[in-house]
VMD Tcl script that draws the C-alpha trace (Angstrom):
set ca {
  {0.00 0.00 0.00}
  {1.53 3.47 -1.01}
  {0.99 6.12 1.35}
  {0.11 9.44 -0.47}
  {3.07 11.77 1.68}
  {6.18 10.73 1.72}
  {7.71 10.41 4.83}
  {11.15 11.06 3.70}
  {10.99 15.06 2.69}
  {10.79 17.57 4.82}
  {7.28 18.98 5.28}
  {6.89 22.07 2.77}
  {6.47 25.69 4.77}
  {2.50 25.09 3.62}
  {2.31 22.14 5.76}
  {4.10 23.13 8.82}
  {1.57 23.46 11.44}
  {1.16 27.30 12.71}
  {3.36 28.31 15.83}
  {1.28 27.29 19.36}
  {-0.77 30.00 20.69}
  {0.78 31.46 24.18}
  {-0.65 30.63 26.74}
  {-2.87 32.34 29.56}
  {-0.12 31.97 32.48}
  {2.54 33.56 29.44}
  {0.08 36.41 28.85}
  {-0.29 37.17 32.52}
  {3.20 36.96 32.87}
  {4.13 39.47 30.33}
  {1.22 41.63 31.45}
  {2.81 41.61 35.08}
  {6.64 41.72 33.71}
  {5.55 45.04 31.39}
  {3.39 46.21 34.85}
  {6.58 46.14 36.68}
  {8.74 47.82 34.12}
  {6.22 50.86 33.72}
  {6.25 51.08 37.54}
  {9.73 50.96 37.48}
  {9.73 53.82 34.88}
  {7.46 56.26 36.69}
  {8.96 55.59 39.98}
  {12.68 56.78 38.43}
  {10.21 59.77 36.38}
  {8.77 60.93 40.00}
  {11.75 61.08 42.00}
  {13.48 63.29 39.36}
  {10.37 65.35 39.61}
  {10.67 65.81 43.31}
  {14.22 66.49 43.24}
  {13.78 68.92 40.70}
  {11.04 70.95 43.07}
  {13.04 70.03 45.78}
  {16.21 71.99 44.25}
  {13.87 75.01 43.10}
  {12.34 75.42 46.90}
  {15.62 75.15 48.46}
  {16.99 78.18 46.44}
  {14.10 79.98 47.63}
  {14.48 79.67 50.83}
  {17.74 80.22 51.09}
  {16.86 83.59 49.24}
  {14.78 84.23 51.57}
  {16.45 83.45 54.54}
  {19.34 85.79 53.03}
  {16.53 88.46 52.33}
  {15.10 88.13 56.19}
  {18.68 88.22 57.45}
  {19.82 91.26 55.96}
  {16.39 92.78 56.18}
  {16.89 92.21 59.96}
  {20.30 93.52 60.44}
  {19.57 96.45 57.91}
  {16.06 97.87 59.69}
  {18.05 97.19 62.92}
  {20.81 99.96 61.88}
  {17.86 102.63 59.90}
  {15.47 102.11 63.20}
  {18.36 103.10 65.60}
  {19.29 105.96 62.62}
  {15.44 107.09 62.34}
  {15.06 107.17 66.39}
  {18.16 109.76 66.36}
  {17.36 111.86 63.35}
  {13.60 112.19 64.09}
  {14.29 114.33 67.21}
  {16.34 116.27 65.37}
  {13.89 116.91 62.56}
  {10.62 117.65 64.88}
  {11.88 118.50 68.20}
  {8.26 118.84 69.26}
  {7.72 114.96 69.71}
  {8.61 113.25 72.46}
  {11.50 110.30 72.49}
  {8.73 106.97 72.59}
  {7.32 108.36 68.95}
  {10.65 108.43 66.96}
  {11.14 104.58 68.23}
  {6.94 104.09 67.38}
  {7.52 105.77 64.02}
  {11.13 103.69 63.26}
  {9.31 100.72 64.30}
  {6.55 100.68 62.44}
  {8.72 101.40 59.50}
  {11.08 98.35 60.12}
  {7.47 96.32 60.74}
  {6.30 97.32 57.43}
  {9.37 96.62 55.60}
  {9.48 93.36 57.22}
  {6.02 92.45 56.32}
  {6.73 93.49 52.71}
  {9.56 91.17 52.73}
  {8.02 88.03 54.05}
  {4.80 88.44 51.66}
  {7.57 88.44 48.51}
  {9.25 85.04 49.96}
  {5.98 83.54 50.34}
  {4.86 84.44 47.07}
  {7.96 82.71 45.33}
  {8.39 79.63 47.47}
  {4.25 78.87 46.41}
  {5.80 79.47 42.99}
  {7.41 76.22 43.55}
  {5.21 73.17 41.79}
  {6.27 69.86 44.44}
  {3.16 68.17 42.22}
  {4.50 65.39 40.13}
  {2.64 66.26 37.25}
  {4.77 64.62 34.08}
  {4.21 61.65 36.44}
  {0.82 61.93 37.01}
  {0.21 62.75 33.66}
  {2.11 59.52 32.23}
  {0.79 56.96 34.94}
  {-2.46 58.17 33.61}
  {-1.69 57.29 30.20}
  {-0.40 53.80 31.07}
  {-3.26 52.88 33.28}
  {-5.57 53.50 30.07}
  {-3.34 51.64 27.62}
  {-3.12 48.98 30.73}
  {-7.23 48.40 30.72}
  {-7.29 49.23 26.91}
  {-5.09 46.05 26.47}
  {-7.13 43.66 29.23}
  {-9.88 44.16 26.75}
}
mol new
graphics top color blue
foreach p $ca { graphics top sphere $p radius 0.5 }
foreach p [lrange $ca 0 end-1] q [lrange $ca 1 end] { graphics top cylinder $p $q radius 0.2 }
display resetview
């Protein structure tokens, strides 16, 4: 009896049988492996972030520590300047209103000073947002692919 293939060849590329379909445990395991790389990715993404705000607020503070300081030590020199000088340029007021008057000067220059700090250390953004923004954008194309 003659069998109709011979055994002997090589199967043709139209007979091979197509390549076996992955299976479930493989998916889920390249599912969690490509989890754990994006996770990986924003992790390094938010901790550049953070040390980027980080660097920007610590410049501003030091600024305006450096502002406060001199601020301090330079009212402290015009008060004691002002208390002198105003006697000298109404001798009609009595000593306790040149140091009211150099005070409240020194308090208002003070004030103006601290109000400028604050607004540019809230300039300062310590929200993650690339990160945000791309963890976002996985976690769609994450349930996108479950689908």
């Amino acid at each position: 009896m003659s069998s109709l293939i011979d055994r002997s060849e090589p199967l043709s590329a139209a007979t091979e049988p197509p390549p076996p379909l992955p299976t479930t445990n493989k998916l889920l395991s390249d599912i969690t492996d490509d989890a754990g790389t994006l996770l990986t990715q924003h992790w390094t993404l938010f901790k550049a972030e953070m040390r980027e705000g980080l660097s920007q607020a610590k410049w501003c503070l030091m600024a305006a520590l450096m502002g406060f300081a001199s601020v301090c030590l330079g009212g402290l020199a015009i008060m004691l300047g002002l208390v002198y000088l105003i006697p000298y340029l109404f001798p009609t007021l009595p000593g306790w209103a040149s140091w009211l008057i150099a005070g409240g000067v020194l308090f208002i220059l003070g004030g103006l000073t601290i109000a400028l700090s604050i607004r540019f250390v809230l300039r300062v953004s310590l929200v993650p947002t690339r990160t945000l923004r791309t963890l976002s954008e996985s976690w769609q194309w994450l349930v996108t692919r479950q689908k």
